[in-house]
Every structure is written in structure tokens, then in C-alpha cells.
N, C-alpha and C positions, 0 to 999 in steps of 0.2 A: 676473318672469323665468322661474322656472320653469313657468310654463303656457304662455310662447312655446317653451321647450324642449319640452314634450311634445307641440307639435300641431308643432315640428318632427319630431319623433322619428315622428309619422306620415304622414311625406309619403308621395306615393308612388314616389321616389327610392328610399327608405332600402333598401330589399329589395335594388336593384341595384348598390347603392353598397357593400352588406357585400359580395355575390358577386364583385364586380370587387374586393374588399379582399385577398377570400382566395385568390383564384384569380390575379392580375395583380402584378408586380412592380410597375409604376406604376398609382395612376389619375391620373388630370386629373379636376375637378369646378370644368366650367363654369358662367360665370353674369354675372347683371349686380350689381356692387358694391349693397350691403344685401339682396339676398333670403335672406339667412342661410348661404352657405357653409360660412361659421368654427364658426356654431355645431350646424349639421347635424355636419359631418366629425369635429370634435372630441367629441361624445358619440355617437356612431356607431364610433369608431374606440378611444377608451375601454374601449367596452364591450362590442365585438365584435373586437377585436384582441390577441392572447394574446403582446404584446411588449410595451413601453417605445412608451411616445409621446410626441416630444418637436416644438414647436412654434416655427414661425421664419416673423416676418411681415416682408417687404422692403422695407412702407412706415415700417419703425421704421430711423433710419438705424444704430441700435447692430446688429440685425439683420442689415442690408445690410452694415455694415461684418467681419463674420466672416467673407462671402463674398470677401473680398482675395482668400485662396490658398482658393476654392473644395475643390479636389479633396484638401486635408488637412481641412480643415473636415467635407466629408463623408463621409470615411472613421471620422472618428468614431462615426459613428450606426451599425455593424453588430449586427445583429438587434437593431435597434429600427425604429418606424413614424415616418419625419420628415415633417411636417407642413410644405408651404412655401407660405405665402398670396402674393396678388399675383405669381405666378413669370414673367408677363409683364414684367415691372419686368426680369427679368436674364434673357434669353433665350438669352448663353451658358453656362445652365448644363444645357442637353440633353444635349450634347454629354459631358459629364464624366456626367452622371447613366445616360447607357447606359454608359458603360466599367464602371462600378461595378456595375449591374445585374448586366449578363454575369457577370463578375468573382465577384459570387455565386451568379449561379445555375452558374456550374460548381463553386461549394462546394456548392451541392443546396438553395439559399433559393432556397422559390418565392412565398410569400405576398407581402405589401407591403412594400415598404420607401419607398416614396415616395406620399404623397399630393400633388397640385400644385391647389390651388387658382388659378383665375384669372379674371380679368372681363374679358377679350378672346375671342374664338370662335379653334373651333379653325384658320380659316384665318389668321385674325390672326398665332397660334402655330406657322404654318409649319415653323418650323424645328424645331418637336419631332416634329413626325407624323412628318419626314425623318427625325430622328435616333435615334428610340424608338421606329418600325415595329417593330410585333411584342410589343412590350414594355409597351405602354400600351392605357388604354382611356379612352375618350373619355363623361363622362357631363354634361348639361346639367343646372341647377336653375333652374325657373324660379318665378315669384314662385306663392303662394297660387292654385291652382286650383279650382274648383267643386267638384269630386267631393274635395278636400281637405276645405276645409272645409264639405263638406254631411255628411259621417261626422261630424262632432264633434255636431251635433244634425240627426240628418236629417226629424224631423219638423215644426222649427220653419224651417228654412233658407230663405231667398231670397237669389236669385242678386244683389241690388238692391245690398245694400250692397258688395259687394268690386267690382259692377260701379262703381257711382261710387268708391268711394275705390281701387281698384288692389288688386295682389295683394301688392304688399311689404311685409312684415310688420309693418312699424314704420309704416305709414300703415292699413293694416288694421284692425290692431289699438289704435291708436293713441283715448284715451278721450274725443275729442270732436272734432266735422267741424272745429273749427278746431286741433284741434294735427296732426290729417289733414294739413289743406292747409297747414300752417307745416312740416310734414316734408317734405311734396314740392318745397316751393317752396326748400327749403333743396338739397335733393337736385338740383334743377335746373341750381339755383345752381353747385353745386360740381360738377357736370361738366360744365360748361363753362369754367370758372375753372381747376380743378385734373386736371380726369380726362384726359380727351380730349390738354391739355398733355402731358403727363405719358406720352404716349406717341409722342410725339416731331412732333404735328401742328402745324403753323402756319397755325392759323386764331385770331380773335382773338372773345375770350369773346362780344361784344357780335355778331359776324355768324351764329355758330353759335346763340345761343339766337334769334335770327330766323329761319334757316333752319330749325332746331326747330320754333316755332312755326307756321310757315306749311308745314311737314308735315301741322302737325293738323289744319289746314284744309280737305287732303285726305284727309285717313283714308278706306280705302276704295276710293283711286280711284287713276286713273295721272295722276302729274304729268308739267305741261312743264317741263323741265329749261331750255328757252331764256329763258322765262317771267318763271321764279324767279331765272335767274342774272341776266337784266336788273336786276331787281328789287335784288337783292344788287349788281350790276358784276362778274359773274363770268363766267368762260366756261362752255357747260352741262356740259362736262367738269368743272369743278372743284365743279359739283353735284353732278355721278355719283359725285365723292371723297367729299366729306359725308355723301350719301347710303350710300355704302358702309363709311364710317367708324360713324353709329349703327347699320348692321346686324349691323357685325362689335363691337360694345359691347352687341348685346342691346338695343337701344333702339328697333329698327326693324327690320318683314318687309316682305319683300318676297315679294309670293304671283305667282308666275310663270303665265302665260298654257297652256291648254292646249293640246298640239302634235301632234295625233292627226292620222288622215286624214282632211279634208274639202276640198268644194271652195271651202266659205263664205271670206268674207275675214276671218279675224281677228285681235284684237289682239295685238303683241307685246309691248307695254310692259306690266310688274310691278304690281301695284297694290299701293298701299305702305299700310303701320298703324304708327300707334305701338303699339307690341306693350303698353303694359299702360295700363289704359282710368284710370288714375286719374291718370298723369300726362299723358293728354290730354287732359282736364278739367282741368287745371293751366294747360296750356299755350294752355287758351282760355280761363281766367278764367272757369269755370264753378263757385261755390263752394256751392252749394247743388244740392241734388238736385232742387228744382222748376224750378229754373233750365234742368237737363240737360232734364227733361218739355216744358220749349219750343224749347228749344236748333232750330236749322238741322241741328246735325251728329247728332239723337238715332241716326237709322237707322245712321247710319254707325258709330258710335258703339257702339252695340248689337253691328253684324255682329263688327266686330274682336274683339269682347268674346267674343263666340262661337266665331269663327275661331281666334283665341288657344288657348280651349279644348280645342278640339277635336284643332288639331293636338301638344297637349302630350298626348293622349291615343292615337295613334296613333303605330305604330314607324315606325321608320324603312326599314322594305320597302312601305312604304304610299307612294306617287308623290300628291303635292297640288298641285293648280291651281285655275287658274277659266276661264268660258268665257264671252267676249264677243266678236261678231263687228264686222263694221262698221257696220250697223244698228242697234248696240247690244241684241241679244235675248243673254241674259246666264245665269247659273249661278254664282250664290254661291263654291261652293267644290266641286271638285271631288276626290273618292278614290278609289284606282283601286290593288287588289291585282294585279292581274291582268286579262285582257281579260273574264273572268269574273264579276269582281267591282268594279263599277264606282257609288260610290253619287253622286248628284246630291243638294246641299242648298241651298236657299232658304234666309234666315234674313231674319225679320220681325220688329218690333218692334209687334207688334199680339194683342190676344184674339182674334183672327176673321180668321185666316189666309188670306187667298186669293191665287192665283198665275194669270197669264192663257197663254196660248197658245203663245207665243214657247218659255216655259220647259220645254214639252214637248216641244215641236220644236228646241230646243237639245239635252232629254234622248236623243233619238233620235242626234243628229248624235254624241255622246260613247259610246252604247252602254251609257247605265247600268240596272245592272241594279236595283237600290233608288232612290226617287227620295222624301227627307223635305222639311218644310216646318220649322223650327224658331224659334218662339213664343215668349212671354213668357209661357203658359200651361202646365200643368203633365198637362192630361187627353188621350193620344195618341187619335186617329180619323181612317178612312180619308176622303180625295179624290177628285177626280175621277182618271180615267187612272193609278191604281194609285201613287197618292202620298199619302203619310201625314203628320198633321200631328202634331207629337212635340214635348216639351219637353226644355230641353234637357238635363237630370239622365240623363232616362229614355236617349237618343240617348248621351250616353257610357257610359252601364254597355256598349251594345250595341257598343261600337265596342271594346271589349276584346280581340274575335276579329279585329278587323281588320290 
């Protein structure tokens, strides 16, 4: 336990998590259920918080039951840090959580007094962004990332293993590929059994873990909603719900089409990923690693892993797409600071990188000013047409300034 505690203690959350501790009346610290919230917030808050820290989780119903007369309950806690996990479970408690904010900071408390753990997005949480503008701050955790754990040994590191088994810690780290895949499959299990319920959706356990699955199928790509809702008996509207339900749980991205000017005809449909590469090897009954080395879905497979990446490495001033016309000439993933700074990334699942013609004449149509190739190889060298081929360690350190 404590060696999961210390390579939490080094995410690279933790930095932003104290400064929005000390600086913000509330944080929120989103995420998907097990990537360690609880136990991030709680020795981060410990030990960087110079009050009382007291702790209230909403899936315990002794918990939830003190919340009756919410607004006595937490008037108790002044100048201490209350910790509230699951806070989507009781979403009217925003509402009372700003009166009491205010309410201190005209006594002159400005540090934390509420941490909100939760495993819905902040659109999900609607009613707090309305009701706590100004007062909160919005931080995501997302499971184990490369540049995580490539600092705990960076000379020994490959990307290999967190790619097949996922970034959440208790499959990660977990001491053999089969209690790996008895964790995920456990994990699957119960959110769609208990999670997804539990917030008020009426879908039935057995249609969601198939529309789960037959996501993974696309990784990578845009699905047809008419397709799949045949498939299920649904209409493709009650797709686009599902579809929007795992994206607002962290379960699923949606990478939006790029919207720039051209005349080309392109796509506007999202291309979707299951966002962590070990429950989509779960979810396709991939249980060995040589199995993934044959697999149909490896490239696909690989990009998300990448994708994932990169966008947990990049702020949120950073605009992310991709670029596919009607022809299909295409652009992995596309960044874009500004009209200045525009990079164009290929991502290949190959030692001998090559890209053909299209992807330059795509790179023109977007205006990018860097244009990388990113490999399963580790040694960066220049391309044709002023494109480099990069591995992927090396490509985030650089994406730091972006």
C-alpha cells in the first residue's frame, strides 16, 4: 500500500491540486471510480493543509444519512477541510455549499474548506459549475500515464506494459496478468450493474456492457449510430445517450473533427476511444499480450494509447482534433495553440515509420507548423517534407510548452 501511495504522491496532478487547495474555497477532483481520487486527495490534503481534515463518503449510507439536514451538518466543519467523495450521489448539496462558502469568505477564509471528489464530468455536475461559479475549480485525474510512470525508473521503462494492462492503478500494478484481467473484468462488471444505475440511467446491465463492447470494436474510428442501435433495437438517438453517458463517466473520448477553413469535404462525425487501453483489451477478450501483437484492433489500439497521452499532457488552451476528408486522406490527431502553432501527429505502431503523400497535403490544408510521426521506437530522426519521426516519451516532455 504504501508504494501505491508514493507513485500517487507523484502524479502530475499533485502540484495543482495543492495550489487550487490553497488558493480556492472549493476544488472538485474529477475522475473515473478507482484511479485513486481518495487516496491522492487524502495524503495530499494531510499534508499540505494546515487545518483539520475530516472525511464523508456518500456511498456509505451512515454517511449519506447525516446529510438529512445538510446545511447543520455542514456548518460544523468551520475551519476544517471536509472531504466529500462521490458528491454526484447528492447534487443538491451545491447549492447550500456556496451560501456557506460566501458566508466565510466575508469572515476572511480563503483556503479550502471543501474538497468534492467525483466520478461524473464536470457537465454531468451542471448544477455545481451554476451554483459555485467563481468559487471552484475544476481538476481531472486520470488513470497512470507514461510520463508517470516513466520517472519511477526511466531507464528501464516501456510503454508496453501499462499499454496492455491500462493505467488504473489496481490493474497496473496489480502482481500478475491474471489478477490484471480479474480486476478489470470485475470493474466492468460493476459499472454496468451498479454505476451507471446509480445515477439515475435506465439502461439494463446486459445492453450497456454490449454497447461497451461493440465501442471497442471501433476504437479509433466514427461509428454508425443507426448501425449499432439496429443491432441493440434502439433508436440512434438512444445511442448518442449511451454514447454520451461513458463520456461523461470517463469511460469514452470523443476526438471532434477539425473545423478550419477549407474547401475539402470533411468529416463531422467524432471518433470515439475507449479512453484507457486496458479495458479495451478487456472488453475484446484480449488476455495475453501476444494475443494484442495479432489482434485486428493492434493500430487502433496503439493510437488511443497514444492519443490518451498526449491529450492528458496538454492544457486546456491547446484546441484537439483530427482531420479526415471524404476521400479519407487523414491526420491522427491534430494541436493547435494558435494559428501559429499548429502541430500535425501521425501515430504508428511500427520500428520504420513511414507516411505517404496525402498526410502532407492534409498537413498543408490545416496549416501546421510541426508535423511528428510517433513510433514504438525510442530514437527521434528527421523525414521527408520537414517531419520527424519521435518516440513517444521524447514528444511529451516537448509538448510541456504547448
Amino acid at each position: 500500500m504504501q508504494g501505491i501511495i508514493m507513485i500517487m504522491l507523484d502524479r502530475v496532478l499533485t502540484s495543482e491540486l495543492i495550489s487550487a487547495l490553497q488558493n480556492m474555497p472549493a476544488v472538485a477532483l474529477l475522475g473515473p471510480r478507482q484511479v485513486g481520487k481518495t487516496t491522492l486527495a487524502l495524503e495530499i490534503a494531510k499534508s499540505n493543509i494546515e487545518k483539520p481534515v475530516s472525511y464523508l463518503d456518500l456511498e456509505l449510507d451512515t454517511d449519506l444519512a447525516k446529510l438529512d439536514d445538510p446545511e447543520a451538518y455542514l456548518r460544523t466543519f468551520e475551519d476544517k477541510l471536509l472531504i466529500i467523495d462521490e458528491v454526484q450521489l447528492k447534487p443538491d448539496l451545491f447549492k447550500i455549499l456556496r451560501s456557506l462558502i460566501d458566508l466565510r469568505k466575508r469572515a476572511g477564509e480563503k483556503a479550502a474548506q471543501f474538497l468534492l471528489l467525483g466520478s461524473a464530468s464536470r457537465d454531468l455536475l451542471q448544477q455545481s459549475s451554476e451554483t459555485l461559479a467563481g468559487r471552484i475549480r475544476y481538476l481531472e485525474l486520470k488513470p497512470f500515464s507514461i510520463s508517470e510512470i516513466a520517472q519511477q525508473d526511466p531507464l528501464e521503462f516501456s510503454p508496453d506494459k501499462l499499454w496492455f494492462r491500462g493505467g488504473f492503478p489496481d490493474s497496473y500494478l496489480a502482481s500478475s496478468e491474471d489478477e490484471s484481467w480479474n480486476w478489470r473484468s470485475d470493474f466492468i462488471a460493476s459499472y454496468v450493474e451498479r454505476d451507471i444505475p446509480q445515477l439515475g440511467v435506465n439502461i439494463s446491465a446486459t445492453r450497456m456492457r454490449r454497447f461497451w463492447t461493440m465501442l471497442a470494436h471501433f476504437q479509433g474510428q466514427q461509428i454508425n449510430m443507426s448501425a449499432i442501435g439496429k443491432s441493440l433495437v434502439v433508436s440512434p438517438t438512444t445511442i448518442r445517450n449511451y454514447l454520451d453517458i461513458l463520456t461523461d463517466l470517463y469511460m469514452v473520448r470523443q476526438l471532434q473533427p477539425w473545423s478550419g477553413n477549407t474547401k475539402k469535404r470533411l468529416s463531422k462525425l467524432p471518433k470515439v476511444y475507449i479512453r484507457d487501453s486496458g479495458l479495451l483489451h478487456r472488453l475484446l477478450s484480449i488476455s495475453e499480450f501476444d494475443g494484442l501483437l495479432g489482434h485486428p484492433i493492434l493500430g487502433h489500439s496503439w493510437e488511443g494509447f497514444i492519443v490518451e497521452n498526449i491529450l492528458g499532457s496538454v492544457s486546456d488552451k491547446c484546441r484537439t482534433s483530427y482531420y479526415r476528408t471524404s476521400n479519407q486522406t487523414e491526420i491522427d490527431l491534430i494541436l493547435e495553440k494558435s494559428s501559429k502553432e499548429v502541430w500535425a501527429i501521425e501515430i504508428k505502431r511500427t520500428s520504420a515509420p513511414k507516411v505517404n503523400a496525402s498526410f502532407h497535403r492534409s498537413c498543408e490544408e490545416v496549416g501546421a507548423t510541426k508535423k511528428f510521426v510517433v513510433y514504438s521506437g525510442k530514437e527521434r530522426f528527421p523525414m521527408a517534407e520537414n517531419t520527424e519521426a519521435i518516440g513517444i516519451q521524447e514528444l511529451l516532455s516537448e509538448l510541456s510548452g504547448l
